[in-house]
N, C-alpha and C positions, 0 to 999 in steps of 0.2 A: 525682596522675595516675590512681589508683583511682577518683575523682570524677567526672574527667573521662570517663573510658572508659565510665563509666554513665551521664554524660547523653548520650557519643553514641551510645548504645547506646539509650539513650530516646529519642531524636531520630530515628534511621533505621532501627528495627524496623518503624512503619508504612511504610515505603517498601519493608522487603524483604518485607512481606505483599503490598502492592498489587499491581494490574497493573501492568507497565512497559515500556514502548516499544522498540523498538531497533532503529534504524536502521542497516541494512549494517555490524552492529559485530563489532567479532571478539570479544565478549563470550559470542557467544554460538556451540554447538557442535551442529551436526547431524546426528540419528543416524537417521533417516528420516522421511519426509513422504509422503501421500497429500494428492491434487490434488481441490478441491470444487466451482471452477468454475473457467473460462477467460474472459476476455476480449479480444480479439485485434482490432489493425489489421493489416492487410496492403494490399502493392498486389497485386492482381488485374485482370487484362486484363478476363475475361469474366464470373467470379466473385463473390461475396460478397469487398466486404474489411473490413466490420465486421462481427465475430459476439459472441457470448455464449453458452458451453456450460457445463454439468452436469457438467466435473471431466473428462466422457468425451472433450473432445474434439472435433474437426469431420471425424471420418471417417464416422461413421453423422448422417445429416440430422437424425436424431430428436432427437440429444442438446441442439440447438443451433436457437439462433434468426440470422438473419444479415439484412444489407443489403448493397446494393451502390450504392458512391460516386461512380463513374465507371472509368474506363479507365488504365491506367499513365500514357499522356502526358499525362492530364489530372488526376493524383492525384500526380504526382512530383514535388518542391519543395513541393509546397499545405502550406500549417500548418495543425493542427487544435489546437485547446486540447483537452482529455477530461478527465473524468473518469469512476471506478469508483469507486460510492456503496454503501453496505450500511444497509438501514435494516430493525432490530431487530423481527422478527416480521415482516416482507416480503417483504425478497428482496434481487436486485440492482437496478442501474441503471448501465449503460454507456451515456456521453453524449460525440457528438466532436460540436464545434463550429468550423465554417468561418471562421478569422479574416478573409479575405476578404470573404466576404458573411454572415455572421451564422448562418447556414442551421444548424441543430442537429437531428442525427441521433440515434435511441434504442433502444438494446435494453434488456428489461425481463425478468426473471426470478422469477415472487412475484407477490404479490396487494397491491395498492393502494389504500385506501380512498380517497386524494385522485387526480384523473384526473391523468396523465402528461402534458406538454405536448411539442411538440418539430416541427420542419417532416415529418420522417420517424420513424416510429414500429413498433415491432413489440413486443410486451408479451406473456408467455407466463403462467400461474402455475405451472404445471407444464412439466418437460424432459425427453421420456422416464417421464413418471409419477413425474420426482423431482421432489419440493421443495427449496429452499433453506434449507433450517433444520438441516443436519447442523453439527454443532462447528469449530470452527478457529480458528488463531491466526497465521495471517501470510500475506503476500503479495509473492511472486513478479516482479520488474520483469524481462524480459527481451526484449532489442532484439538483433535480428537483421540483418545487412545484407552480402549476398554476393553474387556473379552480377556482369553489366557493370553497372559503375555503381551498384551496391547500397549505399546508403549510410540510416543509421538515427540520428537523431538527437534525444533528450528533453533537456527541460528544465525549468525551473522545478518539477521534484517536489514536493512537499507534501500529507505526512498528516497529517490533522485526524483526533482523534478525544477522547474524556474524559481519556486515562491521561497520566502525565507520560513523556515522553521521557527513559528513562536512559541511554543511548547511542549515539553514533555519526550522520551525516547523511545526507542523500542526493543523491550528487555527478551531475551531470550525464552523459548521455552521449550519445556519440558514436561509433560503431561501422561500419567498414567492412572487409570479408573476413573479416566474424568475428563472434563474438554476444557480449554481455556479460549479466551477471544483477547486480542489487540485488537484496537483502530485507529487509522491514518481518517482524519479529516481537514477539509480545507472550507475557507470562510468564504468560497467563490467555486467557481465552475470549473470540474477536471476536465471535460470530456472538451475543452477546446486549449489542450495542449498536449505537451508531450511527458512522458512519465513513465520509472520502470519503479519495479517494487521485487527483490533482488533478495536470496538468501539460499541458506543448506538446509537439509531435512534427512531426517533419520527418520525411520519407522519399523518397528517392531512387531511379531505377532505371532504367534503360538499354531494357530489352527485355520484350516484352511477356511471356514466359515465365516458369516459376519462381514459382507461386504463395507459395512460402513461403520464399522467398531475404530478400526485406523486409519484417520482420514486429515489431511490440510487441506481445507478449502478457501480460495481468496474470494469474497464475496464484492464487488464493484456497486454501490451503493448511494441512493440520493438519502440524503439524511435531511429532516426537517429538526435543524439543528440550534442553539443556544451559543454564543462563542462571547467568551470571559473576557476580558483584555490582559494581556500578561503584564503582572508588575516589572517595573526596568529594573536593572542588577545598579547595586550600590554604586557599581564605577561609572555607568552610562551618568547618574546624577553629578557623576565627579567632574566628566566631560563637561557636560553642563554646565556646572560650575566655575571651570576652566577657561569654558567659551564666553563666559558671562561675564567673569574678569579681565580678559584680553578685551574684549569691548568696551567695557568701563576705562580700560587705561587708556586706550588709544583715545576714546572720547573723550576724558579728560585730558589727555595731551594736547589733540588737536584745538582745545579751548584756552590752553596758555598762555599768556601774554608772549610775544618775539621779544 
């Protein structure tokens, strides 16, 4: 058993070194977080309802870049696929795209060496005189959906990025009279790699008012965080075990009289 315990102890030392993933897990415990940027759908009557800010927010214009998609009765029901991309020494990239007609809209945070493509475009390097290269390690899902008819709906979630996922998923949602939050964190540093955070969005809403009753916002966040170790699945100890007996045999073979 003493054998054992030290090859899995040789086996999942690199894994408690690495980065690791963790999806909405209760592995992990949070003891405060500062916000680095925002990225935000809303329905807007008049307004901006796609923006991209500096952490600060969309109350001062400066912090933030925005567009505007159309009109509540013309933005309510619509599906948009999106994604929020982070590419390492650049910046951001918030990208919604119109499953109806193809039409792909962009906000841009950072500096680009390859041009940005997209039907609608607004690219900043600077926000407020900030750049996008401050530290962090996770990211903020929260859908919002209240007022008549307010309803918020994600799906198909999916982070891509180098680290393995060591716990937990990211369930769908569905939110009305109320807001819900997912979080993606990682036990090392995002902001020096590459990364997209990737899904659909429905949004619902009755009246033109209420700029922020129907909202998804992805928050990009340094979390002053807690991280669990994930117990290993029955069969990884089977491995284990597996590996522990092939060793033993050959040892004992290789010790057999000719």
């Amino acid at each position: 058993m003493r054998v054992l315990a030290l090859l899995a102890t040789f086996l999942f030392a690199p894994l408690a070194r690495a980065t690791l993933i963790y999806l909405d897990s209760n592995l992990v415990t949070i003891h405060d977080e500062v916000t680095r940027a925002g990225a935000k759908y809303r329905l807007s009557n008049t307004n901006f309802d796609q923006s991209l800010d500096n952490g600060a927010g969309t109350a001062n214009s400066k912090n933030f870049n925005r567009l505007n998609l159309g009109t509540v009765s013309q933005l309510s029901g619509r599906t948009y696929d999106f994604e929020l991309s982070h590419r390492s020494g650049q910046g951001f990239l918030w990208s919604m795209t119109n499953v109806a007609n193809g039409l792909t809209s962009v906000l841009g945070w950072g500096t680009f060496p390859i041009p940005i493509t997209g039907g609608i475009l607004d690219i900043d390097p600077l926000l407020n005189r900030i750049a996008p290269n401050r530290p962090f390690n996770g990211v903020a899902i929260e859908a919002r959906g209240i007022g008549a008819g307010g309803r918020m709906v994600v799906s198909n979630l999916t982070f891509s990025s180098p680290f393995a996922v060591a716990d937990g998923t990211l369930a769908n949602i569905d939110v009305s009279q109320g807001s819900l939050t997912r979080r993606i964190l990682a036990s090392g540093d995002l902001s020096k790699t590459n990364w997209t955070l990737s899904g659909r969005v429905r949004a619902f809403k009755n009246t033109p008012g209420g700029d922020e009753n129907v909202k998804l916002t992805l928050f990009v966040k340094q979390y002053d965080a807690t991280f669990a170790q994930p117990v290993p699945e029955p069969w990884t100890f089977a491995t284990v075990g597996a590996a522990l007996a092939i060793l033993l045999w050959r040892r004992k073979r290789s010790r057999a009289p000719a």
